[in-house]
C-alpha positions in Angstrom: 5.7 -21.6 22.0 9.6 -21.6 21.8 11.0 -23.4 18.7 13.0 -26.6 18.6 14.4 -28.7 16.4 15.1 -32.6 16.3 16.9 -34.6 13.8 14.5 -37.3 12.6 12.8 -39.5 9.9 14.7 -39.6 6.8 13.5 -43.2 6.2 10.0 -41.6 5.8 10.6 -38.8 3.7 13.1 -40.9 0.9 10.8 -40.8 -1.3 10.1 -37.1 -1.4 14.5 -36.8 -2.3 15.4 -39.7 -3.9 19.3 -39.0 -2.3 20.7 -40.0 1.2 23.0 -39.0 3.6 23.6 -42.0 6.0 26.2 -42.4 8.6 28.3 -45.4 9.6 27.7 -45.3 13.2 24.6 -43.9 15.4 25.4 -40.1 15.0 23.9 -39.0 18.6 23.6 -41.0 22.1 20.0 -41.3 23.0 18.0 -39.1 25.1 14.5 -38.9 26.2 12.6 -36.9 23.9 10.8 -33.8 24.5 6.9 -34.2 24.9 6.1 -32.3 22.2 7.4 -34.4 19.5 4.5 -37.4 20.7 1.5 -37.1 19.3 -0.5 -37.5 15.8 -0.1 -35.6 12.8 -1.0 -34.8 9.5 0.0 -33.4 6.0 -0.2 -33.6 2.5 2.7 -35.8 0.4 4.3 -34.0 -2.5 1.6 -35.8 -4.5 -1.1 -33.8 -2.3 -2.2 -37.5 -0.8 -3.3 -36.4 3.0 -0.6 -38.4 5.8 -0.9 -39.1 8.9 2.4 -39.3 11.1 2.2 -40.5 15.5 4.8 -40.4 17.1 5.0 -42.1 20.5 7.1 -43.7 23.1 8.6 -47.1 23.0 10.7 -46.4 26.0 12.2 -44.3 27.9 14.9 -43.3 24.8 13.1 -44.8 21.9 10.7 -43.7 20.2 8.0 -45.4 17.5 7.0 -43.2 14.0 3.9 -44.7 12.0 3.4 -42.8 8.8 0.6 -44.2 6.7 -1.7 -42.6 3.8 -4.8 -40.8 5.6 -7.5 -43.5 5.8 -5.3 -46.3 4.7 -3.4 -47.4 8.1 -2.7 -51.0 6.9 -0.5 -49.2 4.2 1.4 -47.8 6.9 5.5 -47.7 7.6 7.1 -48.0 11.0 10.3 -46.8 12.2 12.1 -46.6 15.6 14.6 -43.9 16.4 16.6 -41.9 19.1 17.2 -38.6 20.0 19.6 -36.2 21.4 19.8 -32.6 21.7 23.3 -30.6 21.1 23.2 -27.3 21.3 20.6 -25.4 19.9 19.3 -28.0 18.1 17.5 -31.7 19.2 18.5 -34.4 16.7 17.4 -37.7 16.2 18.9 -40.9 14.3 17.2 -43.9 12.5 18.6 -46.8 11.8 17.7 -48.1 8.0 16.6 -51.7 7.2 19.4 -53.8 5.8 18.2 -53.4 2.1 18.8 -49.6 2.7 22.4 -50.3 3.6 21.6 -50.7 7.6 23.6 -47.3 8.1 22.0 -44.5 10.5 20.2 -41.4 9.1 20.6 -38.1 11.0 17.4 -35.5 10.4 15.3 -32.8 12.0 12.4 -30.9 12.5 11.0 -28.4 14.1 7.6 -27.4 16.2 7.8 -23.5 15.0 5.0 -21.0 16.8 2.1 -21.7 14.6 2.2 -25.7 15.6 3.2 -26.7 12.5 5.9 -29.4 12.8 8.5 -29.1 9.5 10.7 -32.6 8.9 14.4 -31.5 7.6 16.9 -33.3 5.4 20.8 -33.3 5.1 21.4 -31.7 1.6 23.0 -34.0 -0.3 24.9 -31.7 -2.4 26.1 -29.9 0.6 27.8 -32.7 2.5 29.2 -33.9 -0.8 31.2 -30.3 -0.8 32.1 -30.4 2.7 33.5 -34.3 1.9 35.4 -32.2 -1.0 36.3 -29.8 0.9 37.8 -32.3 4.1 35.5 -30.6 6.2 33.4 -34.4 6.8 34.9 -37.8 6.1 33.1 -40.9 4.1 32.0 -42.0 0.2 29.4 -42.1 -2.4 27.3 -44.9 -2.2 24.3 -46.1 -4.6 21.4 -47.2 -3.0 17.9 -48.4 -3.9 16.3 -44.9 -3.3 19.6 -43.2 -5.6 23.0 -42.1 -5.2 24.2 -41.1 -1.2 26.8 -41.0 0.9 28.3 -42.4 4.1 29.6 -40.3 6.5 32.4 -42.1 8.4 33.4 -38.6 10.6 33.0 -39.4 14.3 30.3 -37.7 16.0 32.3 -34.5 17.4 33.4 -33.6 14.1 29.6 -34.1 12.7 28.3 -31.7 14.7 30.9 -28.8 15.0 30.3 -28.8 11.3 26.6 -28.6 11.5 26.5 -26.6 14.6 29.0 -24.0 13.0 26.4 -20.9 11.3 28.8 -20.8 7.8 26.3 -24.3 7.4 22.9 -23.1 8.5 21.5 -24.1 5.4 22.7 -27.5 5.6 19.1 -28.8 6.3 16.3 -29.2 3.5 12.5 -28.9 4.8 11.3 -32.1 3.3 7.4 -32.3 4.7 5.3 -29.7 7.3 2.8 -31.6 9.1 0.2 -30.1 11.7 -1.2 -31.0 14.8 -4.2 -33.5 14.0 -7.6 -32.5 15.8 -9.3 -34.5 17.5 
């Protein structure tokens, strides 16, 4: 299987970082997603509680996460988001619940050849130096979850910085689910 990236689900992982890199506007224009991403998951927290994670279709460009403790779906968290692919790489955007700050996250993952799907994260320390450095516009914030920051660059300049190799390792694997059998 080729690999592919998409930039999704930071609401779900906060927990695992405690920091946030959120964005002013919806980073990326929705797309329909690729079929791989739909399905149901599973993995272990950093806690080593089992998760399970399905992903499916609202509409044509929106899609529906559930992530919820194995065996426990009332305990479960819901989050809509979009996608877009640019470049090499698909991304997708979620937009945060008003206590969050109501901004847009930006993350990814990853279907590599072994099945496994890997969630990324923006590192935080990263864009703060490419703020310092001009290379991204925006501020620190506080929020509930910890400090973050707001990245008010338009969308073009977003992604010729992370599409430019100099920032490969801009992305943080937060979680690495697998394909749940049936």
């Amino acid at each position: 299987m080729k690999a592919w990236r998409v930039m999704l689900l930071a609401v779900s992982f906060l927990m695992l970082n405690g920091c946030l890199v959120t964005f002013s506007e919806a980073p990326v224009v929705a797309q329909p997603a690729p079929k791989q991403l739909l399905g149901q998951w599973t993995s272990k927290d950093a806690w080593g509680q089992a998760r399970t994670l399905n992903i499916r279709a609202v509409d044509k460009t929106r899609y529906e996460a559930v992530v919820h403790p194995k065996g426990q779906p009332k305990a479960r968290d819901r989050y809509t988001f979009i996608v877009a692919r640019h470049g090499s790489r698909w991304y997708a955007s979620a937009k945060l619940p008003a206590k969050l700050g109501g901004d847009y996250t930006l993350n990814g993952f990853e279907v590599n050849d072994s099945g496994e799907l890997v969630v990324y994260d923006l590192d935080l320390d990263q864009i703060k130096q490419a703020m310092g450095q001009s290379a991204l516009s925006g501020e620190q914030v506080e929020t509930p979850e910890g400090p973050g920051v707001q990245i008010k660059s338009p969308s073009a300049t977003v992604f010729a910085y992370l599409d430019d190799p100099a920032n490969s390792d801009v992305f943080v694997e937060v979680a690495r689910y697998q394909r749940a059998i049936k």
